[in-house]
N, CA and C atoms as an extended XYZ file, in Angstrom:
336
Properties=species:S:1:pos:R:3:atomname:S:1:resname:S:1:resid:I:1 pbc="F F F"
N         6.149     -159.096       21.933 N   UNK     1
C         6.062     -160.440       21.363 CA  UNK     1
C         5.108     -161.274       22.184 C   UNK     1
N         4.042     -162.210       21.769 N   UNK     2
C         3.500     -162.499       22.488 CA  UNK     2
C         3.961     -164.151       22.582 C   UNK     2
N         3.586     -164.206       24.017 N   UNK     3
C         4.639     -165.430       24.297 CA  UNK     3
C         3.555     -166.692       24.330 C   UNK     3
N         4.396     -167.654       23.508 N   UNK     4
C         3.517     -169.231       23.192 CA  UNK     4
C         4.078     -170.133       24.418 C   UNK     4
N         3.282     -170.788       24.509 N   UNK     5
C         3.568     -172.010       25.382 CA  UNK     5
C         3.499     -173.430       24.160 C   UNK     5
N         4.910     -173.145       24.056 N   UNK     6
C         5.327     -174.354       23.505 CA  UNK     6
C         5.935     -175.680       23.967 C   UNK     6
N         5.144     -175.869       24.935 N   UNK     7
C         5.466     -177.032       25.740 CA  UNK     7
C         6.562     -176.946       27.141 C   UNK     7
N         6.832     -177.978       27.469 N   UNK     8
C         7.875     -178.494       28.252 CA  UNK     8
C         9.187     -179.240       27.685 C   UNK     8
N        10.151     -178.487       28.320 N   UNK     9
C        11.470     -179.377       27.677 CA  UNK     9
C        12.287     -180.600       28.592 C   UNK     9
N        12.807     -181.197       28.340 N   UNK    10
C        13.218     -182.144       29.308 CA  UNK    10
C        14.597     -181.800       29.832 C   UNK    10
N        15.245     -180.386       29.358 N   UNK    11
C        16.048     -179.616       29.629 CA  UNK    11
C        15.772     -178.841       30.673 C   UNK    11
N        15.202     -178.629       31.024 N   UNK    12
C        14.632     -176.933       32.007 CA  UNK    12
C        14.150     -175.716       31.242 C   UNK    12
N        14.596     -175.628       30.325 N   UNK    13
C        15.523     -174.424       29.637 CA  UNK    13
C        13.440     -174.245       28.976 C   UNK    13
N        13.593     -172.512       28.376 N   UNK    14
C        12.504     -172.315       27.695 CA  UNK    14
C        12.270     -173.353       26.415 C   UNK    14
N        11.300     -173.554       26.270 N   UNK    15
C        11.642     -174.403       24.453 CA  UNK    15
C        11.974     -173.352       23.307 C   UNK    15
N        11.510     -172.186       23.100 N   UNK    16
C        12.043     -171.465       22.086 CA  UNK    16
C        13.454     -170.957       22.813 C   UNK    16
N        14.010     -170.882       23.747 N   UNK    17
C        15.569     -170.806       23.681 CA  UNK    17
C        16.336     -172.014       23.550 C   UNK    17
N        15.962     -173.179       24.066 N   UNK    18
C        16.508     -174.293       23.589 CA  UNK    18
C        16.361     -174.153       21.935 C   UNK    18
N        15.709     -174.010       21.672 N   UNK    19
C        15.651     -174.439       19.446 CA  UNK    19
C        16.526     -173.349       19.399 C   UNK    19
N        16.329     -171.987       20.019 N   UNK    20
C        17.333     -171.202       19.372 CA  UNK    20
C        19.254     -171.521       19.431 C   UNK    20
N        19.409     -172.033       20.740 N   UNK    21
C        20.603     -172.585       20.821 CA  UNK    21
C        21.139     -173.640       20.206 C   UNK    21
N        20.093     -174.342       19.341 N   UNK    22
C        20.446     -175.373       18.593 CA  UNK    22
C        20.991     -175.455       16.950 C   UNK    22
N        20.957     -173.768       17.112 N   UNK    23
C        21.445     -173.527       15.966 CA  UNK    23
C        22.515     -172.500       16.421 C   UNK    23
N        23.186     -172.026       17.637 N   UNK    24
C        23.743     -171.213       17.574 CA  UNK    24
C        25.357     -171.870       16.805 C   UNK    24
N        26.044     -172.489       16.978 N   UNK    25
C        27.207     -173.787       16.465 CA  UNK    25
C        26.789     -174.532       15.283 C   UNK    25
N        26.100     -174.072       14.722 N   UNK    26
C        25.223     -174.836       13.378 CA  UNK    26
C        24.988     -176.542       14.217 C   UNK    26
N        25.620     -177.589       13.101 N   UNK    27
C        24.821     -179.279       13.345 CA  UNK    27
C        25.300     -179.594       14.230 C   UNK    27
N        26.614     -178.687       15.379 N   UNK    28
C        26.757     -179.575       16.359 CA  UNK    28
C        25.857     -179.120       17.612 C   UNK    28
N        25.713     -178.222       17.529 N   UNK    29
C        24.322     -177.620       18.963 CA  UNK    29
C        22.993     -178.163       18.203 C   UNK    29
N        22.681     -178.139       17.168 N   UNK    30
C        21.747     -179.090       16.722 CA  UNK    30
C        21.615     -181.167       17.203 C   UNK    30
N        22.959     -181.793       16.746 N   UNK    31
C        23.068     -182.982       17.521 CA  UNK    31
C        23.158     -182.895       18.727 C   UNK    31
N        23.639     -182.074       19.761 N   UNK    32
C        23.306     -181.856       20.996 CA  UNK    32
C        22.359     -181.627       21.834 C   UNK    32
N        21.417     -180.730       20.907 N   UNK    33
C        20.247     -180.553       21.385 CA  UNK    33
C        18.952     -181.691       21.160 C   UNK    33
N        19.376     -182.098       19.767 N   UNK    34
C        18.283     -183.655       19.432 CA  UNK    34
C        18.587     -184.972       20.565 C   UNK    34
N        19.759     -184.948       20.717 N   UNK    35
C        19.962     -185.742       21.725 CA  UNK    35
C        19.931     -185.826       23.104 C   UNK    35
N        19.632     -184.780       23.538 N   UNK    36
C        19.266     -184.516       25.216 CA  UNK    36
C        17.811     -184.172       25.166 C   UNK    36
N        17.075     -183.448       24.233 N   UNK    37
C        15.658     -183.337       24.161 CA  UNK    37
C        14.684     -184.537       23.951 C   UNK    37
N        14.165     -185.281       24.740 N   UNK    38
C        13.422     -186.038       24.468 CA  UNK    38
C        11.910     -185.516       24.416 C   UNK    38
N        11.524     -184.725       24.838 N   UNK    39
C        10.205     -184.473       24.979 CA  UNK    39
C         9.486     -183.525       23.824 C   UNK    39
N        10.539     -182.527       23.974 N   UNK    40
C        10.011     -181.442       23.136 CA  UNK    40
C         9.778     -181.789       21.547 C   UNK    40
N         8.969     -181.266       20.609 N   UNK    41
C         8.915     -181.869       19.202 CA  UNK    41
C         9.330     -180.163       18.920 C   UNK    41
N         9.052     -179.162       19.232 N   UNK    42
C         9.262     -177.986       18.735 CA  UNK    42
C        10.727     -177.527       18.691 C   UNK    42
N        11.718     -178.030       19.868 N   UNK    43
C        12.695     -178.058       19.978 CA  UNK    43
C        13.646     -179.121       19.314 C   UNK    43
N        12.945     -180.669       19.533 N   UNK    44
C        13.638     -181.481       18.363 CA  UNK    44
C        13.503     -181.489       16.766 C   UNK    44
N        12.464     -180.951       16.468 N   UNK    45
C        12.464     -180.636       14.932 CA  UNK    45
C        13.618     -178.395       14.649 C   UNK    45
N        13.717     -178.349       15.662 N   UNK    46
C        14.455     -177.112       14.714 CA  UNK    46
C        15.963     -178.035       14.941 C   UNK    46
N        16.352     -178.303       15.881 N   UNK    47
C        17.758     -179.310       15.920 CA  UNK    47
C        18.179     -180.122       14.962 C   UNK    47
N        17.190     -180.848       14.958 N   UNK    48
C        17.265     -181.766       13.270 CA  UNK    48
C        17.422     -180.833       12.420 C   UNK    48
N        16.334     -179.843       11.898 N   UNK    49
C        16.822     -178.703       11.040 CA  UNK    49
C        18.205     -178.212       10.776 C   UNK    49
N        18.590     -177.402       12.026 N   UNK    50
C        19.842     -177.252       12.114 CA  UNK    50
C        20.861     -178.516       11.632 C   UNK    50
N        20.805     -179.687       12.081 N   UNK    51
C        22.355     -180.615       12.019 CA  UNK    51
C        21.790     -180.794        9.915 C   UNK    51
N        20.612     -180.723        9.484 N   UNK    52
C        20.615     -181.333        8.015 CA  UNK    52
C        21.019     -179.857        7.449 C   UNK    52
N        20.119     -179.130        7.589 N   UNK    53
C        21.169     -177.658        6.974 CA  UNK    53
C        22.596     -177.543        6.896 C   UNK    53
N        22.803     -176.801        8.251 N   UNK    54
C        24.479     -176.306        8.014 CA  UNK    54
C        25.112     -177.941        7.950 C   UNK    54
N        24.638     -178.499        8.593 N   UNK    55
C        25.889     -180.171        7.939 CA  UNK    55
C        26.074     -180.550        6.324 C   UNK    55
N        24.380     -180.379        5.636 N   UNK    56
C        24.730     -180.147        4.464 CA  UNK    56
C        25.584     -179.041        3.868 C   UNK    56
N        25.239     -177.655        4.464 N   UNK    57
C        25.895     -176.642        3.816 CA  UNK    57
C        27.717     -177.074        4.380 C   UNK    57
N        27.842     -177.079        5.107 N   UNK    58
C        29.543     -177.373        5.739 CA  UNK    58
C        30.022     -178.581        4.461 C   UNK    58
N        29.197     -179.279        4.336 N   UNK    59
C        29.607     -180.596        3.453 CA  UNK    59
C        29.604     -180.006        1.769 C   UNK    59
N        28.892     -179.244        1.617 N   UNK    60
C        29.192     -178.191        0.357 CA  UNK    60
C        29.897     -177.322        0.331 C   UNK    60
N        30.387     -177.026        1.431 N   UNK    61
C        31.692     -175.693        1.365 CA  UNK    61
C        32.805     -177.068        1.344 C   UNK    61
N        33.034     -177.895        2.138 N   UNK    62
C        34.132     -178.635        1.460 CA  UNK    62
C        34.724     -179.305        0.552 C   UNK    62
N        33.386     -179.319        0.142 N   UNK    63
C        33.217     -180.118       -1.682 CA  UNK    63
C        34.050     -178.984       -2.364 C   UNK    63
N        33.520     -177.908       -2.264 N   UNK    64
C        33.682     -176.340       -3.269 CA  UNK    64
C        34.957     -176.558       -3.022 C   UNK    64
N        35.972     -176.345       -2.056 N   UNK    65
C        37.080     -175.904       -1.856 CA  UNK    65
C        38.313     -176.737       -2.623 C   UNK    65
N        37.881     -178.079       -2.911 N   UNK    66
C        38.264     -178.747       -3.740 CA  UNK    66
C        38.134     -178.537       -5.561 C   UNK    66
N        37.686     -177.917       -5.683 N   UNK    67
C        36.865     -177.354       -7.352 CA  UNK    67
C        37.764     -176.268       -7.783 C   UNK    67
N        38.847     -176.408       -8.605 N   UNK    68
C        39.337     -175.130       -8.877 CA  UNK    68
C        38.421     -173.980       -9.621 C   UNK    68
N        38.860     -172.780       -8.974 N   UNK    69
C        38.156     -171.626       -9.736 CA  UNK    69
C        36.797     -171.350       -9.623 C   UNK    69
N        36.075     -172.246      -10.451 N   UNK    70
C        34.269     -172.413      -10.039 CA  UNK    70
C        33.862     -172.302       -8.759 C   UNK    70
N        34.664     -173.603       -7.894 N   UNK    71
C        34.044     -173.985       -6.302 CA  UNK    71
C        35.179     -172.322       -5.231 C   UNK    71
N        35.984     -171.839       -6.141 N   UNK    72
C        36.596     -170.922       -5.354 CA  UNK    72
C        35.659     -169.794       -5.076 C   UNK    72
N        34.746     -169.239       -6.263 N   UNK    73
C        34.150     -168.425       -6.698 CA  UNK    73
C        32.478     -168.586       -5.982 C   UNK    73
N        32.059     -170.142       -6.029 N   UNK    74
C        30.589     -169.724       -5.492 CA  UNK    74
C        31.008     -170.386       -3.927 C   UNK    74
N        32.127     -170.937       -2.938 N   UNK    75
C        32.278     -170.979       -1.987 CA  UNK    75
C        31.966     -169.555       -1.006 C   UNK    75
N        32.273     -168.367       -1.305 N   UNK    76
C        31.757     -167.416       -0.708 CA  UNK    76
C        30.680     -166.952       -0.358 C   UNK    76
N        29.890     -167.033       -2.045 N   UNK    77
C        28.229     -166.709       -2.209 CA  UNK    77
C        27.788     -167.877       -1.078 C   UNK    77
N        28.231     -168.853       -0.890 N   UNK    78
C        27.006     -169.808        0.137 CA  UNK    78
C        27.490     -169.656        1.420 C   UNK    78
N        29.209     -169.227        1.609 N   UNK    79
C        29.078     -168.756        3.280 CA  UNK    79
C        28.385     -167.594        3.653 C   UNK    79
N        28.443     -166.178        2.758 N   UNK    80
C        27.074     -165.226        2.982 CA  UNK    80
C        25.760     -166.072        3.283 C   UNK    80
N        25.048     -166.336        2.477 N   UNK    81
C        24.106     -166.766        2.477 CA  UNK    81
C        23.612     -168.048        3.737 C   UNK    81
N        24.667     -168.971        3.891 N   UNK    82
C        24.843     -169.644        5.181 CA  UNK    82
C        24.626     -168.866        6.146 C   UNK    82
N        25.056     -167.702        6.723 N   UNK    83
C        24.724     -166.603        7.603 CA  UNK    83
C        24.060     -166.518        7.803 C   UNK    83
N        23.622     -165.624        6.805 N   UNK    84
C        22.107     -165.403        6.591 CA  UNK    84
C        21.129     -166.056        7.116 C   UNK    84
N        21.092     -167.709        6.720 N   UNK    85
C        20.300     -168.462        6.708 CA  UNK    85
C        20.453     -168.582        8.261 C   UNK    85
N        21.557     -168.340        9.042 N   UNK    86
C        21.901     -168.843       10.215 CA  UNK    86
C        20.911     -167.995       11.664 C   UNK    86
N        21.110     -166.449       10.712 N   UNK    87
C        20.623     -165.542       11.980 CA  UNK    87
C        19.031     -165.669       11.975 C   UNK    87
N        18.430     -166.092       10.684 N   UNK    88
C        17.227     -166.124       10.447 CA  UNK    88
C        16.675     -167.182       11.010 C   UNK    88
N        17.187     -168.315       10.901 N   UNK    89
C        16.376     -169.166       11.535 CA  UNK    89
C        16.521     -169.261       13.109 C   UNK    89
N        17.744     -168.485       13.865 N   UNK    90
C        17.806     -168.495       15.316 CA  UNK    90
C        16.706     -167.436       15.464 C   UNK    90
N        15.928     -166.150       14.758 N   UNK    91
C        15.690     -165.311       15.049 CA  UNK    91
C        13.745     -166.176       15.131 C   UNK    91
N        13.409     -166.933       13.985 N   UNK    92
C        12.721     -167.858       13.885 CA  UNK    92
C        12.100     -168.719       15.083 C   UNK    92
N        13.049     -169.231       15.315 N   UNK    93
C        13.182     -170.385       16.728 CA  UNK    93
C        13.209     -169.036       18.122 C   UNK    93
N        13.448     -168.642       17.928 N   UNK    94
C        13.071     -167.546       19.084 CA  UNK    94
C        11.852     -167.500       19.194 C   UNK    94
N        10.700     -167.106       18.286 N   UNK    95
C        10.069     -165.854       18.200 CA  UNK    95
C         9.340     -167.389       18.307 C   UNK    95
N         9.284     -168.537       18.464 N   UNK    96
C         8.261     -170.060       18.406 CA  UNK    96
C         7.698     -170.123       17.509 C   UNK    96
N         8.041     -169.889       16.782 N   UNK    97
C         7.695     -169.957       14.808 CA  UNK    97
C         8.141     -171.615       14.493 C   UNK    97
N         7.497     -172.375       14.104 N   UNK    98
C         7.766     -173.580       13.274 CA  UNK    98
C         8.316     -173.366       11.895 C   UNK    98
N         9.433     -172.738       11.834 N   UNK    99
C        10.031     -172.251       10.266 CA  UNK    99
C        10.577     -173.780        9.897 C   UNK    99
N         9.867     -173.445        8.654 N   UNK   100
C        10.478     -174.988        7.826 CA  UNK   100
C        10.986     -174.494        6.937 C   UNK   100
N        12.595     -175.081        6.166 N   UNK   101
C        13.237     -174.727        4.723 CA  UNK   101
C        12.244     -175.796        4.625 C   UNK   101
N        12.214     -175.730        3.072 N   UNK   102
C        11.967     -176.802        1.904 CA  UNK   102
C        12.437     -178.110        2.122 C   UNK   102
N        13.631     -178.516        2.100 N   UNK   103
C        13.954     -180.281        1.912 CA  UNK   103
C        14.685     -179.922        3.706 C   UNK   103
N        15.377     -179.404        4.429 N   UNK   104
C        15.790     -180.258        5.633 CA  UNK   104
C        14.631     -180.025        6.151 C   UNK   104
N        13.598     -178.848        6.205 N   UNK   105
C        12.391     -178.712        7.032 CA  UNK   105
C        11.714     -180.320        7.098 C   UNK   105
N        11.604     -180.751        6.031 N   UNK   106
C        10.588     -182.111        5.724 CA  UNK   106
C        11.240     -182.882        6.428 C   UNK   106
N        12.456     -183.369        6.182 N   UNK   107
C        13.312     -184.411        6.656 CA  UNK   107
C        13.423     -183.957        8.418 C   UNK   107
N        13.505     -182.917        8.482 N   UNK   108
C        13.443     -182.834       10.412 CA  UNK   108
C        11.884     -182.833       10.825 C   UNK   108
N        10.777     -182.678       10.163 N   UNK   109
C         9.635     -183.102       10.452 CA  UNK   109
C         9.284     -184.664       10.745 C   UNK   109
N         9.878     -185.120        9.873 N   UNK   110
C         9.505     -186.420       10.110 CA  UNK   110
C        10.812     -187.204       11.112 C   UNK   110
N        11.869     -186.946       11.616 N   UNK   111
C        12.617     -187.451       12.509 CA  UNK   111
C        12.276     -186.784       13.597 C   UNK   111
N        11.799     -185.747       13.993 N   UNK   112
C        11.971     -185.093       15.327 CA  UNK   112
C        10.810     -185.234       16.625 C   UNK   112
């Protein structure tokens, strides 16, 4: 892997292991990490990422669970897929990839 110099963190810590830890707990190592990172933008935009993702997705699995039958039925399909989404983007933030989803990517671009 060839290794980027993606700056300085105001953590110590590498910046692609900081972003990766900011998703390891989904939005709360994400708010943890936006909030002690002041410097880094590579590290504060995957954090933001992280807390608008899985906070949205967590906030849609609790919606579902309330939904008889329907929300019983696609509550599963989005915790797979939540996974999914989970190992990929730590694997992402590792590797110093600027991975953007679609709508939280934008929205943590412009806060981070």
């Amino acid at each position: 892997m060839e290794n980027k110099d993606l700056g300085k963190t105001s953590t110590g810590m590498q910046a692609n292991v900081a972003a990766l830890l900011s998703y390891v707990l989904g939005w709360v190592t994400g708010l943890i990490f936006y909030l002690i990172e002041k410097d880094n933008k590579f590290v504060r935009f995957h954090a933001m990422q992280s807390i608008v993702t899985f906070g949205g997705l967590n906030v849609l699995i609790m919606v579902l669970i309330f939904i008889p039958v329907l929300g019983w039925i696609v509550m599963p399909i989005v915790s797979i897929l939540q996974f999914i989404l989970w190992i990929l983007l730590m694997v992402k933030a590792y590797q110093g990839e600027m991975f953007k989803l679609p709508i939280a990517g934008d929205i943590a671009e412009k806060n981070s």
